[in-house]
BAMI-204711 format. One record per residue (C-alpha): residue in three letters; z, y, x. Coordinates in steps of 0.05 Angstrom, whole numbers, plus 32768, in hexadecimal, padded with zeros to 4 digits. Layout:
% BAMI-204711
AlaZYX/...
//
This chain:
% BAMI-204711
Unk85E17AC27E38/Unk85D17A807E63/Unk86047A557E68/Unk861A7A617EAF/Unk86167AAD7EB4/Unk86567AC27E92/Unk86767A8B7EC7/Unk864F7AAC7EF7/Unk865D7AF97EE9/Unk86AB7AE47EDD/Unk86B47AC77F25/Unk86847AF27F48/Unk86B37B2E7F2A/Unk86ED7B057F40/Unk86D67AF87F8D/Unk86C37B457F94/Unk87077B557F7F/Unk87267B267FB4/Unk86F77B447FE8/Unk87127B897FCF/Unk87537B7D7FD9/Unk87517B5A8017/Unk87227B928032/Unk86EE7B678050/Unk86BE7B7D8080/Unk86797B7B8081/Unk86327B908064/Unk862E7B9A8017/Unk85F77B718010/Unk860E7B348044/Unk864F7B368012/Unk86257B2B7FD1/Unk85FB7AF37FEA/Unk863B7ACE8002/Unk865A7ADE7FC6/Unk861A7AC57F98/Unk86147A847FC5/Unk865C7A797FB9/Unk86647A7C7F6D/Unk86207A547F60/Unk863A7A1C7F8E/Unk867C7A1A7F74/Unk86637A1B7F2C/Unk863179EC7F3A/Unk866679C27F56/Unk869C79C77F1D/Unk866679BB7EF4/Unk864279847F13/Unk869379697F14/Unk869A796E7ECF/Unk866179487EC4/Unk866379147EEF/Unk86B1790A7EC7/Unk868F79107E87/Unk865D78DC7E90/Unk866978AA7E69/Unk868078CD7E2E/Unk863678FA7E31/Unk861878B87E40/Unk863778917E0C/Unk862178CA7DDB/Unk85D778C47DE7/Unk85E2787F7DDF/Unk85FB78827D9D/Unk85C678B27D89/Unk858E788C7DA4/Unk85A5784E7D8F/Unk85AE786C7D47/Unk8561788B7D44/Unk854278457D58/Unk856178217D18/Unk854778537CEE/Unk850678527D1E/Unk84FA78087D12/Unk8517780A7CD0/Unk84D778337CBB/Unk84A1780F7CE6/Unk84BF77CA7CE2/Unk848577A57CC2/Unk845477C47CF3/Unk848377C97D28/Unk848677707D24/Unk843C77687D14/Unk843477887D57/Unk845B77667D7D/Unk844777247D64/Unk840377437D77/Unk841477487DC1/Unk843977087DC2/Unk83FD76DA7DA8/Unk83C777067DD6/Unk83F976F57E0F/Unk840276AE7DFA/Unk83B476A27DE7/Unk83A676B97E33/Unk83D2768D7E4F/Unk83C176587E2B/Unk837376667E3A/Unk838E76737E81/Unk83AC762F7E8D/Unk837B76077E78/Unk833C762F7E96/Unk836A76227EE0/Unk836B75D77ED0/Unk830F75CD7EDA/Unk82E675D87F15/Unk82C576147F04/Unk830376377F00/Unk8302763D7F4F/Unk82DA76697F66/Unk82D3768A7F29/Unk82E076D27F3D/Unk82D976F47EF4/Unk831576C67EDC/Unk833876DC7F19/Unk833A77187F0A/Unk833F77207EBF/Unk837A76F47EB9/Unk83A1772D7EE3/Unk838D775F7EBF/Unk83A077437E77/Unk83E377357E97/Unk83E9777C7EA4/Unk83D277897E65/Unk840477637E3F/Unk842E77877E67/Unk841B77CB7E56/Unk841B77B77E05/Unk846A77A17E0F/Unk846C77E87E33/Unk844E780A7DF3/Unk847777E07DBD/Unk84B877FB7DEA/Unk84A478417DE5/Unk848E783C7D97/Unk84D178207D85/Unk84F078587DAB/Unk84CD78887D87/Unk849D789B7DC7/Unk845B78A77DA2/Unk843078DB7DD9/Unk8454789D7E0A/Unk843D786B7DED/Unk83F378887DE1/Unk83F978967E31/Unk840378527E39/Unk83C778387E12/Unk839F78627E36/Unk83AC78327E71/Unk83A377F07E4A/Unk836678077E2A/Unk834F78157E78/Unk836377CA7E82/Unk833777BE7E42/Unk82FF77DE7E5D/Unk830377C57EA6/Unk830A77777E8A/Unk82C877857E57/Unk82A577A47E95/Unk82B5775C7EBD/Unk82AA772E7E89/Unk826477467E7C/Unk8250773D7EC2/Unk8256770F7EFB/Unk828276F67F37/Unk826577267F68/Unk827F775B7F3A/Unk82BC773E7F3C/Unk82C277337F7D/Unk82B577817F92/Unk82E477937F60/Unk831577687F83/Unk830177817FC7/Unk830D77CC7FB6/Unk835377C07FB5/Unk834677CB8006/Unk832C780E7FF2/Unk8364781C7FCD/Unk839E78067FF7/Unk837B782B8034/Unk8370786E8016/Unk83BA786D7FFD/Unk83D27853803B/Unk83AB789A8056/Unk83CB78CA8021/Unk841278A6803A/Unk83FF78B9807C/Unk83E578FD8073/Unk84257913804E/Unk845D78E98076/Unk84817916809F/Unk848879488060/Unk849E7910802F/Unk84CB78F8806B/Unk84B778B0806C/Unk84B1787A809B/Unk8470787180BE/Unk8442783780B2/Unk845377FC80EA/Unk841977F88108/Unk840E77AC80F2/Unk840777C580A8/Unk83DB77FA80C3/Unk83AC77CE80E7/Unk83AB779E80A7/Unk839C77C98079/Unk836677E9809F/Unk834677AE80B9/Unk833F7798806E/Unk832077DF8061/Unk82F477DA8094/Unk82DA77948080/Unk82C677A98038/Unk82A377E68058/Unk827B77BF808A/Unk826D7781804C/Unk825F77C48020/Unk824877FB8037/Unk826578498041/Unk826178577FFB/Unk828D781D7FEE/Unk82CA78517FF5/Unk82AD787E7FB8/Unk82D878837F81/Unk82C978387F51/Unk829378267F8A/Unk829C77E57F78/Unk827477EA7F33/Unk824178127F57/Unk820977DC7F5C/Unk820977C97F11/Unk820F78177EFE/Unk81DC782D7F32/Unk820D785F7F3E/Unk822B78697F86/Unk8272788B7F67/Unk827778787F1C/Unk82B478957EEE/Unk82D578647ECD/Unk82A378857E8C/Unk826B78677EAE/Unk828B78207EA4/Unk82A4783A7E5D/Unk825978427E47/Unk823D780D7E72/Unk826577E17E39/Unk8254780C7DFE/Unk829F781F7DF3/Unk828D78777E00/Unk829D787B7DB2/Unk82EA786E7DC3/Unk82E178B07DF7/Unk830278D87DCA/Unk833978AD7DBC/Unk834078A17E03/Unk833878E77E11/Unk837678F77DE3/Unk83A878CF7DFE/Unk839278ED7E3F/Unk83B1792A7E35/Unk83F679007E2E/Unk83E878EF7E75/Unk83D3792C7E97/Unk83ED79787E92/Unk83BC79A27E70/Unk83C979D37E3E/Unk83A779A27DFE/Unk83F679827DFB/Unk841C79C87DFB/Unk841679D27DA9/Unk840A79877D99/Unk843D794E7D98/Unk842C79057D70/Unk847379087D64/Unk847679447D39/Unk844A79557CF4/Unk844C79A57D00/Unk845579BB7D4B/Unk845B7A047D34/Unk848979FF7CF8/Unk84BB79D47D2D/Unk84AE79F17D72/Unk84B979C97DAE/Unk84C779817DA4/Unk84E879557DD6/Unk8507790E7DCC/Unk84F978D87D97/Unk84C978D97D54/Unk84BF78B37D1E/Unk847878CA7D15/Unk843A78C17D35/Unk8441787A7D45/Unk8408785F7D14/Unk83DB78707D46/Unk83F478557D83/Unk840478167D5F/Unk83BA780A7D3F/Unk839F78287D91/Unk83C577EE7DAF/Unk83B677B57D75/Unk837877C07D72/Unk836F77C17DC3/Unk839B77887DCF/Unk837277647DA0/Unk832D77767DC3/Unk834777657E07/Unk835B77277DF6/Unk8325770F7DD8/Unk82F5772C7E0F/Unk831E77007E3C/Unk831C76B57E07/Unk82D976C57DF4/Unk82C776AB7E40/Unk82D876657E27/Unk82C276537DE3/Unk82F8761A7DE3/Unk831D760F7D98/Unk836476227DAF/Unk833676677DC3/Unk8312766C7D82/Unk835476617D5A/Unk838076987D80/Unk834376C37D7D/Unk834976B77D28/Unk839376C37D27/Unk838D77027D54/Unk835A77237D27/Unk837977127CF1/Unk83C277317D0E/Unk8396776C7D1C/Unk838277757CD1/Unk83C6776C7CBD/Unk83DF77A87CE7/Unk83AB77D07CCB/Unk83BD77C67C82/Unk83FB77CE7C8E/Unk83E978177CB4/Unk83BA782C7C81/Unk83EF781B7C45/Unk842978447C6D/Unk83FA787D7C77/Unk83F178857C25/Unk8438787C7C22/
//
């Protein structure tokens, strides 16, 4: 039985035979509603009581067993688990480096490709901290989610890099599009999702700003990656347009994998990274200690690329020795993958 319905049949029996014995008046079926309504809201309440009372005991539980699997987590993917992380924090630190002293010449200005790259490698470093989080938790489909967005970033920076400022600067400019077609879905849905309308200031803003790319543009500028549309000949390109544009359309499947981590199709019903036979366990929910090979090699090897898309703009030394000690962090990670895998 579910856990409620014995607590449900026990004082619905009990209210009737109040109601009984106090001969109360009315319809049978305008008694049984009031009756159901009143012993799911007073379970709900004793129960919502009880574990609002019991919160720190249930709390401190999950603690304990959470805390418990992610020292035996890290205690089997340590080596890899470091490698990695050192990983992101030399990509992050190369950048910054590269960053600095790219800001400190003249051509740094109006250079609209470094303007833009050097945002998206911060949210790129970002994302790989993200990843190394969920690994050490145990988060394997998570983490593969989340490399799905930094091999976007990955893509997006390659896609700049190869081109020119003008590129750069409509990819910059579509943020207009952007803002104004959210600002629309925000309006369309307000009154149901009970929010505060625009002020009319912020409305006007972001508008005028939509309207200025349109009229610099063109219509078509509001199509879905319009701003890649020149270079692609393509007035709407998907984001595999740019993919290929690059040659990178033999990581499709890869990309097309973690995908189903993101989205709700049926592909993720029967598999799970996290377990090694879906049908032998059944449903699996919470922490893993396998899978996470591949969602450490995905985001190594990624990190790695990005990175060095972004120093190989510069062929300075400090650039060509990060690049060495990157690649060579990169081939550590994968011997040390490939050696777990036969173990």
């Amino acid at each position: 039985m579910a856990i409620f319905e014995k607590l449900f049949d026990n004082l619905k029996s009990s209210k009737l035979k109040e109601l009984k014995e106090k001969k109360q008046e009315g319809t049978i079926d305008g008694i049984s509603k009031n009756i159901i309504e009143s012993c799911i809201n007073e379970i709900a309440d004793k129960t919502y009581s009880q574990f609002k009372n019991n919160t720190p005991k249930i709390l401190d539980e999950q603690k304990t067993i959470t805390d418990s699997f992610v020292v035996r987590n890290n205690g089997v993917w340590s080596s890899e688990f470091d490698k990695l992380e050192m990983l992101i924090y030399i990509c992050c630190e190369a950048s910054e480096n590269f960053f600095n002293s790219y800001e400190e010449t003249e051509g740094s200005k109006n250079d609209m490709v470094f303007y833009a790259v050097k945002r998206l490698h911060a949210r790129a470093c970002n994302i790989a901290k993200e990843i190394l989080w969920l690994l050490r938790g145990g988060y394997a489909d998570g983490a593969e989610a989340r490399w799905r967005s930094l091999y976007e970033v990955f893509i997006i920076t390659s896609f700049l890099c190869d081109h020119n400022n003008e590129l750069a600067t409509r990819y910059i400019n579509y943020e207009a599009v952007e803002k104004y077609q959210a600002m629309n879905q925000l309006i369309k849905y307000n009154q149901r999702l009970n929010f505060e309308p625009f002020e009319v200031a912020e409305h006007d803003v972001i508008k005028k700003n939509y309207d200025m790319v349109i009229t610099k543009y063109g219509k078509d500028f509001k199509n879905r990656n319009a701003w890649a549309s020149e270079i692609l000949k393509n007035k709407a390109p998907s984001f595999s347009h740019i993919e290929e544009s690059i040659n990178f359309d033999h990581m499709r499947p890869f990309y097309k994998q973690a995908s189903y981590n993101v989205h709700a199709g049926a592909s993720r019903l029967f598999y799970n990274l996290g377990v090694l036979d879906e049908k032998a366990v059944g449903i699996h929910a919470g922490p893993s200690s396998f899978g996470i090979a591949g969602p450490i090699d995905q985001t190594a090897l990624t990190m790695s690329q990005i990175t060095t898309r972004l120093l190989n703009l510069s062929s300075s030394i400090d650039n060509i020795v990060f690049m060495n000690i990157i690649d060579k962090l990169n081939n550590d990670i994968r011997s040390l993958l490939i050696k777990s895998s036969k173990n």
